[in-house]
C-alpha positions in Angstrom: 2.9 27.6 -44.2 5.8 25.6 -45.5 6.5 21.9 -45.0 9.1 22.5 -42.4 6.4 24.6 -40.3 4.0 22.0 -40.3 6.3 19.1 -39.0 7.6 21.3 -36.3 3.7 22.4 -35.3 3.1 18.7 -35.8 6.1 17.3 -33.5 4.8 20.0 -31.1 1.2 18.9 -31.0 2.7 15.2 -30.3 5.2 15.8 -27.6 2.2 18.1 -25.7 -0.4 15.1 -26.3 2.4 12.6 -24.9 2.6 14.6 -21.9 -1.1 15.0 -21.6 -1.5 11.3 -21.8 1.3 10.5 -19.5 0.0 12.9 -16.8 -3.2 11.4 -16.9 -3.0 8.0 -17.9 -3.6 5.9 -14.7 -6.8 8.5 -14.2 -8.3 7.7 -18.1 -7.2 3.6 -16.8 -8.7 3.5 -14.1 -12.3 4.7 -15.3 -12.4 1.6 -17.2 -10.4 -0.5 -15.8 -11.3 -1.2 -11.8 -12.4 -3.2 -9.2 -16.5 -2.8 -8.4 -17.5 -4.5 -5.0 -21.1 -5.1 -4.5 -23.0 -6.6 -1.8 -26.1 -9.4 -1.7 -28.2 -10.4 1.0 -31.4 -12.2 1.6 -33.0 -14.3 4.2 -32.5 -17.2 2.7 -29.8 -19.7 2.4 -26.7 -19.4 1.4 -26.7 -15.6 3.1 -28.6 -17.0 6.2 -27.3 -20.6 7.9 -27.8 -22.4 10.9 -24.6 -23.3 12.5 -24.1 -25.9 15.2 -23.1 -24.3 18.8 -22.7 -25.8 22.2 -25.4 -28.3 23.2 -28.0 -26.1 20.7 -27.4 -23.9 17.5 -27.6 -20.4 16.4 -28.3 -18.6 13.1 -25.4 -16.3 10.9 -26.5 -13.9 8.8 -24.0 -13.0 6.0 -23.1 -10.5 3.6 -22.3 -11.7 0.1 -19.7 -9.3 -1.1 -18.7 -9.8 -4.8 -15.7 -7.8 -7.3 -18.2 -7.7 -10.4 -15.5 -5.2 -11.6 -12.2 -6.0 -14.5 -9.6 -5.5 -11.7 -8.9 -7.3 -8.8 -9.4 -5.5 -5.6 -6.6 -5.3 -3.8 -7.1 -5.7 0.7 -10.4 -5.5 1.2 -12.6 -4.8 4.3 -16.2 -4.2 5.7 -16.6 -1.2 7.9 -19.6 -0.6 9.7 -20.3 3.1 11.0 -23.5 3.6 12.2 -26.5 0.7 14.3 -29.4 2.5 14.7 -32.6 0.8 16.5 -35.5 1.7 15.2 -39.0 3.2 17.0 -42.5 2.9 15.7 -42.7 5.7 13.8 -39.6 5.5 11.8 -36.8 6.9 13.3 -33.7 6.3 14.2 -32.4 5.7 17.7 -28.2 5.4 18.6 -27.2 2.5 20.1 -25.1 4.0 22.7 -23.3 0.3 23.3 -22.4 0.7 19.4 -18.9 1.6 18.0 -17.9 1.6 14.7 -15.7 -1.1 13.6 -14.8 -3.5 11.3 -17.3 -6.8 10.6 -15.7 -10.5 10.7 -14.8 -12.6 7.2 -16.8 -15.8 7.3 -14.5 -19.1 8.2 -12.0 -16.9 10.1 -10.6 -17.8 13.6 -13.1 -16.7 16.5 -10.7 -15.2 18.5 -8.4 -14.4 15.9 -10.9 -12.6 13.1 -10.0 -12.1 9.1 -10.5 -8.2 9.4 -9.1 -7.4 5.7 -8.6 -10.2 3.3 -5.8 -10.2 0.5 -8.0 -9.6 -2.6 -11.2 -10.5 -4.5 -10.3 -11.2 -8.4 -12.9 -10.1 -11.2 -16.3 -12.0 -10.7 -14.9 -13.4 -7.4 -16.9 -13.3 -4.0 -16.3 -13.9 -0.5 -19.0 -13.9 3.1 -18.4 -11.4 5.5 -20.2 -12.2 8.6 -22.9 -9.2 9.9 -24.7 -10.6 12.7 -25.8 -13.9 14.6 -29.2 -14.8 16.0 -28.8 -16.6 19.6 -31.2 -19.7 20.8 -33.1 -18.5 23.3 -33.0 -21.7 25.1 -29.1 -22.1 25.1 -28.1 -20.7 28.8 -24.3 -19.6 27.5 -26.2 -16.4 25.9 -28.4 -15.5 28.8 -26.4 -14.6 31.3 -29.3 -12.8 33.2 -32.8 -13.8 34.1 -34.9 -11.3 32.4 -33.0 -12.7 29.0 -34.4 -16.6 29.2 -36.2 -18.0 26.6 -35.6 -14.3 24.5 -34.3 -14.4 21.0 -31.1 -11.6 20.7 -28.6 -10.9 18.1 -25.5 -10.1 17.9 -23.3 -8.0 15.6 -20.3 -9.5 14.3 -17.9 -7.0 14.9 -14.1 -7.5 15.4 -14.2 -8.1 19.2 -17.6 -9.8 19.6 -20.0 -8.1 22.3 -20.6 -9.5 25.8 -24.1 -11.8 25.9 -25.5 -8.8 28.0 -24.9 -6.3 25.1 -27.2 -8.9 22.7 -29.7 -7.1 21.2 -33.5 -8.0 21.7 -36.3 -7.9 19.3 -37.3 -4.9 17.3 -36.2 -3.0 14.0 -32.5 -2.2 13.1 -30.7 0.1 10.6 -27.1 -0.9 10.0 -24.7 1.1 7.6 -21.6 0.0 6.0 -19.0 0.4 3.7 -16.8 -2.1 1.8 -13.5 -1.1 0.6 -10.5 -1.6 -1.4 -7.1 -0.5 -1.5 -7.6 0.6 -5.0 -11.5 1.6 -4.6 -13.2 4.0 -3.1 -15.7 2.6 -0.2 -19.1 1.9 -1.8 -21.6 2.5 0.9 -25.1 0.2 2.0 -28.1 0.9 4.5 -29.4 -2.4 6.0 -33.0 -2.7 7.7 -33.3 -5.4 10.2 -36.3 -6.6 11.7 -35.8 -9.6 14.5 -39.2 -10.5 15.1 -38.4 -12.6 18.6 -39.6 -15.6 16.8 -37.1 -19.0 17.0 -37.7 -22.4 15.0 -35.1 -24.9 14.3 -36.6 -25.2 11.3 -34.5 -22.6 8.8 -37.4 -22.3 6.5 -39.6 -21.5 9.2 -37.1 -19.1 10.7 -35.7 -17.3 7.1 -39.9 -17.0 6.8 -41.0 -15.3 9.9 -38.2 -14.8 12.2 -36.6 -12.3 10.8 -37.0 -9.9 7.8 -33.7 -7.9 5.6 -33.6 -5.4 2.9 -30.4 -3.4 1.8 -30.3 -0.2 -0.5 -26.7 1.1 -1.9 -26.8 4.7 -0.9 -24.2 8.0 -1.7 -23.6 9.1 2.1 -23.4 7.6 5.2 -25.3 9.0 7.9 -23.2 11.4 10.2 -24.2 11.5 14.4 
């Protein structure tokens, strides 16, 4: 094969790899290069705080959702598809008061919610609200009898829930997905356990009033 052959197979071989490469360059950047939101969670402080409210005070329990990715993430949100209650032996019971919905950013306006904020840069982080923990003793959440002196939580959704639809004591399963504009949802199942126990005393109440563990899972379950 001449010289002439071999510059044209050559030029060939370059135009089809320039093609290739602009075809599927944002694909081959963006394995490498994107956002990756995770969540943390514990009962202790900072995820868990006692906030001041009315004449008493009531507990916030808080996602910590972090970009630990090399790209910002570009309008992000937490979603939250399924609340299950959970029975003795495990299993999952609907909450038929439950409809999915978006949870609250931390700091925002109570009757005006941060639903999606603008963006969490690389190594960047940001509370999203999942659920508050009522006095018992404070009258504005117990709006019937049978609810005095009972500890109740409440889900922080984007319109907050009526006192009545508080939740009581027991084992919950929450599962939700956080999401970018340019990411794909990544996906958490959240056990709950509000013992009915109340103390003023956070390290009293991060100790036995209430129990969390998370797991990041593939699928979300489906009703």
């Amino acid at each position: 094969m001449d010289l002439g052959t071999w510059a044209q197979w050559a030029g060939a071989a370059a135009t089809s790899t320039g093609i290739i490469v602009a075809l599927f360059r944002d694909s081959i950047y963006g394995k490498f290069h994107h956002p990756d939101l995770q969540l943390r969670l514990a009962a202790v402080s900072p995820f868990c705080v006692k906030t001041p409210f009315s004449n008493s005070s009531r507990y916030f329990v808080r996602l910590w959702v972090v970009n630990k990715g090399n790209v910002r993430a570009e309008k992000v949100e937490v979603f939250m598809s399924t609340a299950y209650s959970v029975d003795e032996n495990d299993q999952d019971q609907i909450i038929p008061s439950f409809a999915p919905t978006n949870l609250r950013w931390s700091y925002s306006d109570l009757h005006q919610p941060t639903i999606v904020i603008d963006g969490l840069s690389p190594d960047m982080g940001r509370y999203c609200d999942l659920l508050t923990i009522a006095d018992p003793n404070l009258n504005d959440f117990n709006p019937r009898p049978e609810d005095v002196g009972v500890v109740r939580l409440a889900i922080q959704t984007d319109i907050l829930s009526p006192p009545r639809d508080f939740f009581r004591q027991g084992k919950y399963r929450f599962w939700i997905s956080i999401a970018a504009a340019n990411r794909r949802p990544v996906r958490y199942r959240i056990n709950f356990h509000l013992t009915g126990r109340w103390s003023d005393d956070e390290k009293v109440m991060f100790a036995h009033g209430f129990t969390i563990d998370y797991k990041q899972v593939q699928r979300l379950p489906l009703y």
